[in-house]
Backbone as JSON Lines, residues from 0, in Angstrom:
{"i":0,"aa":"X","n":[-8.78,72.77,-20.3],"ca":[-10.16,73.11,-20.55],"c":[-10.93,71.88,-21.01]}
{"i":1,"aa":"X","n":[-11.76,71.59,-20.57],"ca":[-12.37,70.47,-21.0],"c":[-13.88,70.6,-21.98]}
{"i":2,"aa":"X","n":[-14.08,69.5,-23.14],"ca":[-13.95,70.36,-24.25],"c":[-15.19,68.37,-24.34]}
{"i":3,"aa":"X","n":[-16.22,69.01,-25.37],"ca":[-17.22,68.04,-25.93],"c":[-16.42,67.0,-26.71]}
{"i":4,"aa":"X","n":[-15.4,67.53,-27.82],"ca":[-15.07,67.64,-28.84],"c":[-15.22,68.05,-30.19]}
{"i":5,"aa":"X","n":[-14.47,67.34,-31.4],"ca":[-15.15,68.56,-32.42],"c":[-16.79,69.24,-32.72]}
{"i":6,"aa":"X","n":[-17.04,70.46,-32.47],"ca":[-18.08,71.1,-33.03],"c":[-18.98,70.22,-34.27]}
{"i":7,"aa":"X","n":[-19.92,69.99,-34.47],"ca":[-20.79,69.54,-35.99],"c":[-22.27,70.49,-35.91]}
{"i":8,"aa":"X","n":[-22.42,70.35,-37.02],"ca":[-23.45,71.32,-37.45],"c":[-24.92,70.63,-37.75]}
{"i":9,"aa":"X","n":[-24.82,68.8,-37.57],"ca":[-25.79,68.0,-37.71],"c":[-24.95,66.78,-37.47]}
{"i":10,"aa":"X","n":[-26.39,65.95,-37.33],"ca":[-26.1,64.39,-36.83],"c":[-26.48,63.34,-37.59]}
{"i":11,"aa":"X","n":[-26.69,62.2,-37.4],"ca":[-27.45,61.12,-37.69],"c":[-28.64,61.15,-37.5]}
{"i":12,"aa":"X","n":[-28.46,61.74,-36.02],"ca":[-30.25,61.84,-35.29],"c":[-31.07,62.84,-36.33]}
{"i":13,"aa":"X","n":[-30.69,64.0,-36.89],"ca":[-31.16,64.75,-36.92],"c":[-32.55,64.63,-38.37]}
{"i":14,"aa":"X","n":[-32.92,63.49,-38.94],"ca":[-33.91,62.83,-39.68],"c":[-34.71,62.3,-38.76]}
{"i":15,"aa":"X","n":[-34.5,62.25,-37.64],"ca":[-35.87,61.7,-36.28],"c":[-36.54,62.66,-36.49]}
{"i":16,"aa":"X","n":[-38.16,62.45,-36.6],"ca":[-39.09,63.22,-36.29],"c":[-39.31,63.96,-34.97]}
{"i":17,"aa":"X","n":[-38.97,63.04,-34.09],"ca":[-38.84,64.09,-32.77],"c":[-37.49,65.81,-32.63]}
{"i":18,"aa":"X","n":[-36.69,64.52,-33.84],"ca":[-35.66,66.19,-33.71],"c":[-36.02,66.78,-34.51]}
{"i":19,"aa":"X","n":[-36.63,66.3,-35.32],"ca":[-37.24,67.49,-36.49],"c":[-38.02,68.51,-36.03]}
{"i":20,"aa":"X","n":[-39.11,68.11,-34.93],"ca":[-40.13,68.73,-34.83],"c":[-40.25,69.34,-33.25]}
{"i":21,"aa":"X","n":[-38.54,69.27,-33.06],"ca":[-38.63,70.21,-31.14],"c":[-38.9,71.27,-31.17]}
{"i":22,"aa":"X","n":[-38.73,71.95,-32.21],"ca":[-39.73,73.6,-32.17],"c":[-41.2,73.55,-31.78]}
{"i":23,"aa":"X","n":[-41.67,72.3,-31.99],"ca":[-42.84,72.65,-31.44],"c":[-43.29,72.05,-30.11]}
{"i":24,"aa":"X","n":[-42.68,71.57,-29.6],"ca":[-42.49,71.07,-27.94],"c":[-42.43,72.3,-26.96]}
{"i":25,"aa":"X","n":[-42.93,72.18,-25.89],"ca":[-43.35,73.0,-25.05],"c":[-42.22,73.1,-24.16]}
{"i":26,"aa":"X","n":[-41.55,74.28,-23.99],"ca":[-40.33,74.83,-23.01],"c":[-40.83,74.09,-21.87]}
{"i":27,"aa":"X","n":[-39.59,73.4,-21.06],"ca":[-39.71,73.04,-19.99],"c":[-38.23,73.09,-19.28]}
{"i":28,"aa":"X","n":[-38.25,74.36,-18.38],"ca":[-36.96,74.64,-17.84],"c":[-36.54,73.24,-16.91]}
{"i":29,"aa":"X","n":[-34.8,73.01,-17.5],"ca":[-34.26,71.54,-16.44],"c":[-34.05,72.1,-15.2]}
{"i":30,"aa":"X","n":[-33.85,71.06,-14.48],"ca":[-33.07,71.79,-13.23],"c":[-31.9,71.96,-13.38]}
{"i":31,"aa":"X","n":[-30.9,72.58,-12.45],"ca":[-29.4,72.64,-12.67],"c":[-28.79,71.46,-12.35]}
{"i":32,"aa":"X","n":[-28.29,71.23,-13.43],"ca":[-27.74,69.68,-13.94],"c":[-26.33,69.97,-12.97]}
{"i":33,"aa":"X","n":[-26.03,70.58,-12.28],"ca":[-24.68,70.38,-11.51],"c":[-24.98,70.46,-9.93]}
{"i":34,"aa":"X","n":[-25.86,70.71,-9.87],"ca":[-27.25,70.56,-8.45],"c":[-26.51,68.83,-8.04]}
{"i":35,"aa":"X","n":[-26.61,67.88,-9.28],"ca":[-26.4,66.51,-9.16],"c":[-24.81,65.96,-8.58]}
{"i":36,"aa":"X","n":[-23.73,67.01,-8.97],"ca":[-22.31,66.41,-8.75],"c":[-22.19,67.23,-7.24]}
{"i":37,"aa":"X","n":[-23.15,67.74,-6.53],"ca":[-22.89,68.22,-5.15],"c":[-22.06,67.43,-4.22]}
{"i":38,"aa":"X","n":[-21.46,67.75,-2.95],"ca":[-21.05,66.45,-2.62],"c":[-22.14,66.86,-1.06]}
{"i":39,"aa":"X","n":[-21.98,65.73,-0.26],"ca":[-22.64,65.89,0.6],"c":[-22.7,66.8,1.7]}
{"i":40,"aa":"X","n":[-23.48,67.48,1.98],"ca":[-23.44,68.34,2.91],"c":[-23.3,69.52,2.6]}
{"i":41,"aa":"X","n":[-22.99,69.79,1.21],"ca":[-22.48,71.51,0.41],"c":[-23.88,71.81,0.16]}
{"i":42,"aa":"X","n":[-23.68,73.11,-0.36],"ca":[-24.3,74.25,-1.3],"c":[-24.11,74.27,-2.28]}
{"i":43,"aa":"X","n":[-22.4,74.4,-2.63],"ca":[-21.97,74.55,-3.94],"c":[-21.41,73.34,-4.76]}
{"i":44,"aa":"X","n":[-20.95,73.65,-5.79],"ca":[-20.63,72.65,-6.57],"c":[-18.7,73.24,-6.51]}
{"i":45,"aa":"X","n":[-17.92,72.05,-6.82],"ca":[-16.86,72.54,-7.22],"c":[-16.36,72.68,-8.76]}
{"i":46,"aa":"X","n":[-16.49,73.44,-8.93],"ca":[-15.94,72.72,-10.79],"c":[-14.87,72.34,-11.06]}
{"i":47,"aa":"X","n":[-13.73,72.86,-10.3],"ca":[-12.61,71.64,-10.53],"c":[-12.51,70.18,-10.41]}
{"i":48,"aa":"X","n":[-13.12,70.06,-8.94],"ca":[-13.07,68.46,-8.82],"c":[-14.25,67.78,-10.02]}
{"i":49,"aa":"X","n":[-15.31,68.69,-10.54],"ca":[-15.62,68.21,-11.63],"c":[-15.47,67.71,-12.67]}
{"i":50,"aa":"X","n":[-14.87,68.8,-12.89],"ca":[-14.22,68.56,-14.39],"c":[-12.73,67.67,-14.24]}
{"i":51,"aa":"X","n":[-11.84,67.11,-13.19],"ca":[-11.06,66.19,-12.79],"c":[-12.1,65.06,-12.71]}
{"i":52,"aa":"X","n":[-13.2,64.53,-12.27],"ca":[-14.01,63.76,-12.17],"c":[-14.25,63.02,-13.87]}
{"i":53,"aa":"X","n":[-14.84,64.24,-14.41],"ca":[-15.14,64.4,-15.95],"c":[-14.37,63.77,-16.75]}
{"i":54,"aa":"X","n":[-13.37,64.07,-16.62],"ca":[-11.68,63.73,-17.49],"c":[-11.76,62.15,-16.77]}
{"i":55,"aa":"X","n":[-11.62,62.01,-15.49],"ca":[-11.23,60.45,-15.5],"c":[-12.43,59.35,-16.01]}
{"i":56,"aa":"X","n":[-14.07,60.33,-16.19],"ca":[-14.85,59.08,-16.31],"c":[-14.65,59.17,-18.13]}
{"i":57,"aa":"X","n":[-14.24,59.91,-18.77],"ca":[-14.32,60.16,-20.32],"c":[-12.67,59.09,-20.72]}
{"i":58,"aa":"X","n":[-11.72,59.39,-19.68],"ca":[-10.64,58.42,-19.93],"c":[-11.36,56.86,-19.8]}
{"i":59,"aa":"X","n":[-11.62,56.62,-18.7],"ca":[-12.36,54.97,-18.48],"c":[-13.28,54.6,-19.6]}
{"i":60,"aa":"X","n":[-14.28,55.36,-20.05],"ca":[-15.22,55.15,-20.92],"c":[-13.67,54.52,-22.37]}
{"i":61,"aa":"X","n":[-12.96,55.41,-22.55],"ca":[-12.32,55.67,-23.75],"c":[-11.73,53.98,-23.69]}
{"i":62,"aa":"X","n":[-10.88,53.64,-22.61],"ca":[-9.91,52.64,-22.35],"c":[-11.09,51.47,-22.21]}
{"i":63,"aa":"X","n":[-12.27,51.65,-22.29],"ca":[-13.23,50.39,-22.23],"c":[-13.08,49.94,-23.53]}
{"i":64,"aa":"X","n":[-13.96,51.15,-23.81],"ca":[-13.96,50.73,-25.55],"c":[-12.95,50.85,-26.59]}
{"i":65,"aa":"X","n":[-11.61,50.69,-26.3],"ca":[-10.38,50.48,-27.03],"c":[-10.25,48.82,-26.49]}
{"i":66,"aa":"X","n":[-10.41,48.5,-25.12],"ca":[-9.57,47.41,-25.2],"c":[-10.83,46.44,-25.85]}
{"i":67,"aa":"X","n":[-12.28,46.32,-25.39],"ca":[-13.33,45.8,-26.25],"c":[-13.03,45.62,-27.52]}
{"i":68,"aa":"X","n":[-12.63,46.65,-28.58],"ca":[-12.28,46.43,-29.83],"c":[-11.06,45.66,-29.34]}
{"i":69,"aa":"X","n":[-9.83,45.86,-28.96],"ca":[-8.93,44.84,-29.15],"c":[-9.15,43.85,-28.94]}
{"i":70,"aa":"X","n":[-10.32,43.27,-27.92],"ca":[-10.38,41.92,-27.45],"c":[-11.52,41.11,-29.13]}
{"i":71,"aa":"X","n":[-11.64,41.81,-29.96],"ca":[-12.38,40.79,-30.63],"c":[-11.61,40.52,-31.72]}
């Protein structure tokens, strides 16, 4: 299952005035953010090859910034 990680209940961000004050921002429905991982020529989306996609770009991200710290 692929997973954000741990849950929090607040941030750093959350002293920005803009996050303070999104209650009063005007609803604006997104589009479907998985509209984007289509592949060519479909309708649908797959969510497996997604979330296999997901996992390898969250591994690469991870192994960047481990070996970065090791390299200094």
């Amino acid at each position: 299952m692929l997973d954000c990680g741990k849950p929090v209940t607040s941030s750093v961000v959350d002293s920005l005035p803009s996050i303070i004050n999104r209650h009063s921002y005007p609803h604006v429905p997104e589009p479907e953010v998985a509209v984007i991982f289509r592949t060519k020529g479909s309708t649908e989306v797959d969510m497996n090859q997604l979330e296999m996609q997901l996992r390898a770009a969250k591994k690469e991200v991870l192994r960047f910034y481990f070996v970065d710290i090791l390299e200094r």
